[in-house]
Structure formats: C-alpha cells, structure tokens
TORPA-4810 file (N, C-alpha, C, O; in nm, 3 decimals):
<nodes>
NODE_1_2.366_22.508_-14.947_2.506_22.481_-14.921_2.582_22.454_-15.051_2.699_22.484_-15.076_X
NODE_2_2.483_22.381_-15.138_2.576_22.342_-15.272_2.625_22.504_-15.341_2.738_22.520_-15.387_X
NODE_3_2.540_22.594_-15.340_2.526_22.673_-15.455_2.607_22.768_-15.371_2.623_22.867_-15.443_X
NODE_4_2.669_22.790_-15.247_2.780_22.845_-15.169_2.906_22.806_-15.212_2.987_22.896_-15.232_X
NODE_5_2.948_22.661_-15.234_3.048_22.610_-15.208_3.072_22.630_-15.379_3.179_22.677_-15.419_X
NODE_6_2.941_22.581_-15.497_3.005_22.638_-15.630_3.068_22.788_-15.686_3.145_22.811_-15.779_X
NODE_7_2.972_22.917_-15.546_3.056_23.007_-15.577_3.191_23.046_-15.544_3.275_23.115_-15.602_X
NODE_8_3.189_22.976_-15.422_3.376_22.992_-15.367_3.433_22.900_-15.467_3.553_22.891_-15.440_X
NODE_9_3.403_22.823_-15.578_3.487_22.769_-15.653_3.483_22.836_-15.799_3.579_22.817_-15.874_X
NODE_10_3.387_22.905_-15.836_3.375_22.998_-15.944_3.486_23.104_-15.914_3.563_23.157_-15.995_X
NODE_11_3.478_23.123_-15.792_3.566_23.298_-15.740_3.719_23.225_-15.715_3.820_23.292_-15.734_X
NODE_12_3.726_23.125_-15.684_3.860_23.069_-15.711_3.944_23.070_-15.805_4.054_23.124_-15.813_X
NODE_13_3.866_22.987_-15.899_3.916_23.032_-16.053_3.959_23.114_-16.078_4.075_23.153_-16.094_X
NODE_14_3.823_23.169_-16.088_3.808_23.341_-16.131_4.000_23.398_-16.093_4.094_23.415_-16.172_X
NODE_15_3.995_23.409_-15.989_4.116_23.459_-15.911_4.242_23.413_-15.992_4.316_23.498_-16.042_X
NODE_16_4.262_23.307_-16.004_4.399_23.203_-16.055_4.390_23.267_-16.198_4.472_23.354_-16.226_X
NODE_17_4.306_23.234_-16.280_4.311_23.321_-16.389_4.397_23.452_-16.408_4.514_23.476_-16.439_X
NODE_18_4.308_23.512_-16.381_4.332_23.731_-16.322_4.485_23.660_-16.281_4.576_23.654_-16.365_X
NODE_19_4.494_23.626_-16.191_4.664_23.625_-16.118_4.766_23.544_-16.222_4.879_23.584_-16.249_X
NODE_20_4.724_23.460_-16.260_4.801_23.386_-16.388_4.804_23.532_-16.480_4.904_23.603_-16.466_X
NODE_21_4.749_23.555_-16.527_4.691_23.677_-16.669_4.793_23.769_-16.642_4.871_23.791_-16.735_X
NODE_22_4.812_23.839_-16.514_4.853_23.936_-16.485_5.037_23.898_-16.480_5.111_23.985_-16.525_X
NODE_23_5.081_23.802_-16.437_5.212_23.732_-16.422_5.254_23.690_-16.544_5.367_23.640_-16.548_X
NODE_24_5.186_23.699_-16.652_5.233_23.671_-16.791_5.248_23.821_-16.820_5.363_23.856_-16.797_X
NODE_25_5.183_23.904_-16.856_5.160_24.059_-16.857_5.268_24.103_-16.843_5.338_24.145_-16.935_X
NODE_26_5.304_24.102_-16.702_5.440_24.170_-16.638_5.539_24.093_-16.687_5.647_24.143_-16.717_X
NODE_27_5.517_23.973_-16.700_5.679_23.904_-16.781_5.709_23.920_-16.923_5.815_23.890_-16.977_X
NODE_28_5.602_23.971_-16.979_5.602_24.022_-17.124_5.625_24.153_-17.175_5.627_24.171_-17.297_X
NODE_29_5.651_24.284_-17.063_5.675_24.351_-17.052_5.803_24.382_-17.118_5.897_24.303_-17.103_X
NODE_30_5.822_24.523_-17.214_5.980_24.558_-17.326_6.046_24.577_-17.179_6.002_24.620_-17.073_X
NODE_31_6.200_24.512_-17.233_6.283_24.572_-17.187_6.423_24.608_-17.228_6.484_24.518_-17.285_X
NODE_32_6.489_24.727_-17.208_6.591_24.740_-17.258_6.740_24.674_-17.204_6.770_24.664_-17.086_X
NODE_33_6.823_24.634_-17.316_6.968_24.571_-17.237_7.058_24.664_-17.306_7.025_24.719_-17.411_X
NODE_34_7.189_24.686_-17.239_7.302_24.772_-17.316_7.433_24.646_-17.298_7.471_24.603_-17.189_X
NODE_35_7.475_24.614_-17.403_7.615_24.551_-17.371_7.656_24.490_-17.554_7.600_24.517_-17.660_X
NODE_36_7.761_24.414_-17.527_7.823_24.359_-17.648_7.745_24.226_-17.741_7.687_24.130_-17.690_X
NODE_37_7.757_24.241_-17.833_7.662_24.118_-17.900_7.808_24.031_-17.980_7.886_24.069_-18.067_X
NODE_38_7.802_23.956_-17.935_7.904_23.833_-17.963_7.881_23.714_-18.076_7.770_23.669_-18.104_X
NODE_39_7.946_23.692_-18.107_7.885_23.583_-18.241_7.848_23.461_-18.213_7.875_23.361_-18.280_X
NODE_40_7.768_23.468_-18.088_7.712_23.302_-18.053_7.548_23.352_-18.023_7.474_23.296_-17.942_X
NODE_41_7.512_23.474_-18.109_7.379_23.492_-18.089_7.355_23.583_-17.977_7.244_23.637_-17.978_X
NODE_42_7.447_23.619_-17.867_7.405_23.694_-17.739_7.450_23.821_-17.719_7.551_23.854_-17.782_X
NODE_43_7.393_23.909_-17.637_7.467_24.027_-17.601_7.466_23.992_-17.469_7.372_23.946_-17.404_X
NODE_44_7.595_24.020_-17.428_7.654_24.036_-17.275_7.662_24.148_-17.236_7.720_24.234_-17.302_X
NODE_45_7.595_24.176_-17.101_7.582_24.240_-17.066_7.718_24.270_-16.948_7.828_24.221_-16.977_X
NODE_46_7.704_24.356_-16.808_7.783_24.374_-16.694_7.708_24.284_-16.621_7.770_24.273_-16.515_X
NODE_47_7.596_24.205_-16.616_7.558_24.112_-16.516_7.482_24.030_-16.585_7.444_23.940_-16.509_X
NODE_48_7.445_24.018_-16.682_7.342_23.860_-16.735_7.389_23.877_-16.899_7.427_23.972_-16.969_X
NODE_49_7.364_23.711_-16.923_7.365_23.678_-17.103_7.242_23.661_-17.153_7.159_23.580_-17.111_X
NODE_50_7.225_23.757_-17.268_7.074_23.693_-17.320_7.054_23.651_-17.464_7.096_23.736_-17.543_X
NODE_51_7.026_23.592_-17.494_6.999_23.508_-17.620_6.931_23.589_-17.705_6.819_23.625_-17.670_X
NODE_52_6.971_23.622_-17.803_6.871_23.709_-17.905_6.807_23.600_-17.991_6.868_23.524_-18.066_X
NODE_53_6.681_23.603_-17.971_6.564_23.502_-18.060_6.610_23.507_-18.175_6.677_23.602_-18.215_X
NODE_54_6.575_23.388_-18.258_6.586_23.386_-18.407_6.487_23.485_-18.481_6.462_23.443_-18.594_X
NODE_55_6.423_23.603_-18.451_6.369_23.677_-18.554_6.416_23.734_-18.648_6.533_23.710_-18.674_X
NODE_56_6.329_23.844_-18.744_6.458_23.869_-18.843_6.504_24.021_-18.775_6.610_24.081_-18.796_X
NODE_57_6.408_24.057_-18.702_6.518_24.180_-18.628_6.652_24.140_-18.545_6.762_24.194_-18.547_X
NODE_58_6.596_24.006_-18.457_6.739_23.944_-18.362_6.869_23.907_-18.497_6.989_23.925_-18.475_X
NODE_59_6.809_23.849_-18.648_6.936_23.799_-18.727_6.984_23.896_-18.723_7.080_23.915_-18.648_X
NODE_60_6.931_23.998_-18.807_7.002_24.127_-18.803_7.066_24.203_-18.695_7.156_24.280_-18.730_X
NODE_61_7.045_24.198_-18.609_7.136_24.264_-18.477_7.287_24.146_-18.461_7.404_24.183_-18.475_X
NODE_62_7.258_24.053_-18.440_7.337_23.928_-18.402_7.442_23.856_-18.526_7.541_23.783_-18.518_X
NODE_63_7.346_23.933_-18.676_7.472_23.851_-18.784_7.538_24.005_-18.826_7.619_23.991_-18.918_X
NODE_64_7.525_24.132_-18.786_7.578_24.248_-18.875_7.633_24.323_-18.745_7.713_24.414_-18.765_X
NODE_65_7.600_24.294_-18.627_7.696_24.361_-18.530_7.776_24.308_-18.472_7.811_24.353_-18.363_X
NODE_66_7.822_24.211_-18.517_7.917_24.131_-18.376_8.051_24.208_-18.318_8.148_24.235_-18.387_X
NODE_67_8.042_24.229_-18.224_8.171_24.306_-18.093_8.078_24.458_-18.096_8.139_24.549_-18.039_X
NODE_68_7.986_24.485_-18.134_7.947_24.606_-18.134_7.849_24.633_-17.997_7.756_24.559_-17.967_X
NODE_69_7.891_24.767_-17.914_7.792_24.779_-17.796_7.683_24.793_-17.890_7.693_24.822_-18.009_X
NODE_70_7.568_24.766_-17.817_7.401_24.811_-17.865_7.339_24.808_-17.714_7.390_24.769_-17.609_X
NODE_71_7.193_24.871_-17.742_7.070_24.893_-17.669_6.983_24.851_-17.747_6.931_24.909_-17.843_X
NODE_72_6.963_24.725_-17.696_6.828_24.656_-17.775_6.697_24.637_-17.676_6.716_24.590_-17.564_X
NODE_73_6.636_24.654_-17.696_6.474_24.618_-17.681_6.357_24.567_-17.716_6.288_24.623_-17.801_X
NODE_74_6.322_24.460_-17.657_6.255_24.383_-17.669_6.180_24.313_-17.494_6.179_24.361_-17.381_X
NODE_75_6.113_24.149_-17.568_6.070_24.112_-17.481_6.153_24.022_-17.447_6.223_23.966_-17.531_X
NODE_76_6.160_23.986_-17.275_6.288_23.900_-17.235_6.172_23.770_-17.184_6.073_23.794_-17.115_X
NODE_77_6.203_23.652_-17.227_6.138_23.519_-17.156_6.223_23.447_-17.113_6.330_23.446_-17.174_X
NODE_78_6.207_23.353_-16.979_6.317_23.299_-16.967_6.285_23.115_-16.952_6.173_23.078_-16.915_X
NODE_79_6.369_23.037_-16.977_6.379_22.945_-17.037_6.508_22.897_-16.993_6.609_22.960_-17.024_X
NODE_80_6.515_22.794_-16.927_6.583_22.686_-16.810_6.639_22.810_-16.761_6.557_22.899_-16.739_X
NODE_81_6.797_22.843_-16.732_6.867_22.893_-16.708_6.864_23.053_-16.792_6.887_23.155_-16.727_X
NODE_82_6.843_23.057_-16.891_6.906_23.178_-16.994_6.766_23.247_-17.019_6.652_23.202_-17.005_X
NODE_83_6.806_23.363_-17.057_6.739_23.463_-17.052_6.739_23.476_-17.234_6.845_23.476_-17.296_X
NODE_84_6.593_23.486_-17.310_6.600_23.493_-17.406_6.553_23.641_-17.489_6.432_23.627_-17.508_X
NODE_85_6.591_23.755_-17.538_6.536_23.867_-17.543_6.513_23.829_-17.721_6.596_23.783_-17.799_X
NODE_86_6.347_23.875_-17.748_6.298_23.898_-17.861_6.290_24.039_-17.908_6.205_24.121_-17.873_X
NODE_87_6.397_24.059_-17.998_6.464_24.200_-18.022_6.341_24.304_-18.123_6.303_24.287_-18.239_X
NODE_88_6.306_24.407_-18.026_6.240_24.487_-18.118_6.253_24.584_-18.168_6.176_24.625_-18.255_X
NODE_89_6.373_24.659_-18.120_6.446_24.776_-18.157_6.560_24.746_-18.106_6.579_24.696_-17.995_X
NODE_90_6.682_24.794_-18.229_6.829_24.828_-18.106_6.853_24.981_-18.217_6.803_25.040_-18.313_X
NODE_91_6.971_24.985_-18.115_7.082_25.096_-18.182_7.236_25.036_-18.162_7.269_24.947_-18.084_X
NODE_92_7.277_25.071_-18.206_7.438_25.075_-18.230_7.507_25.217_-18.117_7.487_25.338_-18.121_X
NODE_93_7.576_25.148_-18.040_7.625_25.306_-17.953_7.791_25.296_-17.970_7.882_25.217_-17.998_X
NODE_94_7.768_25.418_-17.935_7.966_25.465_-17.988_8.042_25.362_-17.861_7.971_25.288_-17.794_X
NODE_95_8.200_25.370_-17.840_8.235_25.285_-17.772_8.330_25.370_-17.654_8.384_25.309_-17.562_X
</nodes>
C-alpha cells in the first residue's frame, strides 16, 4: 500500500511540473505588437499598453522613436496590471 500511494505522489508531481513547464513555455512565447511608442517607455497599441523592458534593444526603440508606428517583437510578461514586452526586433513602418 505504501509503495502505491508513493507512486500516485511521484506521478503527481511529475504532472505539476510538465504542466507548470509547459505554462511558462507558452507565456514566453515572441510576439508581435504594431502601434505608437510614446515617450513614457510604451507602445500603444488599438487595444493594450505595453511597457518596453529596459534592454538595450527596448532603449533604442523607446529613446530614438518616439510618435513613430513600429512592429516590435519580442517576449510579453505580465506583471500586476501591465503588460511588459522584451523587445527583440522592431521596424519602423510608414504612417
């Protein structure tokens, strides 16, 4: 009975892990945003604000484009309320 009940708790784990693992995975996943980058660090979008991380790709998008549309890409984490995108590529698009 013992060595039953340690494997339904090995395979428990096991499980929470894999399902934790996998829910970080998918939230770490690139994604692209298109909208205006404003001089408080963010690009606004038509439906959400996201915070461009302090990297030196986000300085550069956030201190040399401000009012400029872009398509940036990166990873988005989110954090209380706001959506924070760690910029790994943008472009500059016409207006």
């Amino acid at each position: 009975m013992q060595r039953k009940a340690l494997l339904q708790w090995l395979l428990t784990g096991l499980m929470t892990i894999l399902i934790t693992a996998l829910a970080a995975s998918a939230m770490a996943a690139e994604k692209t945003v298109i909208g205006k980058v404003n001089d408080n660090y963010q690009i606004v979008t038509d439906s959400q604000i996201y915070e461009i991380d302090n990297t030196e790709k986000g300085k550069e998008l956030a201190e040399n484009h401000v009012g400029a549309k872009v398509e940036a890409t990166g990873t988005v984490a989110a954090r209380d309320d706001m959506k924070i995108l760690t910029v790994v590529s943008f472009k500059v698009l016409a207006e």
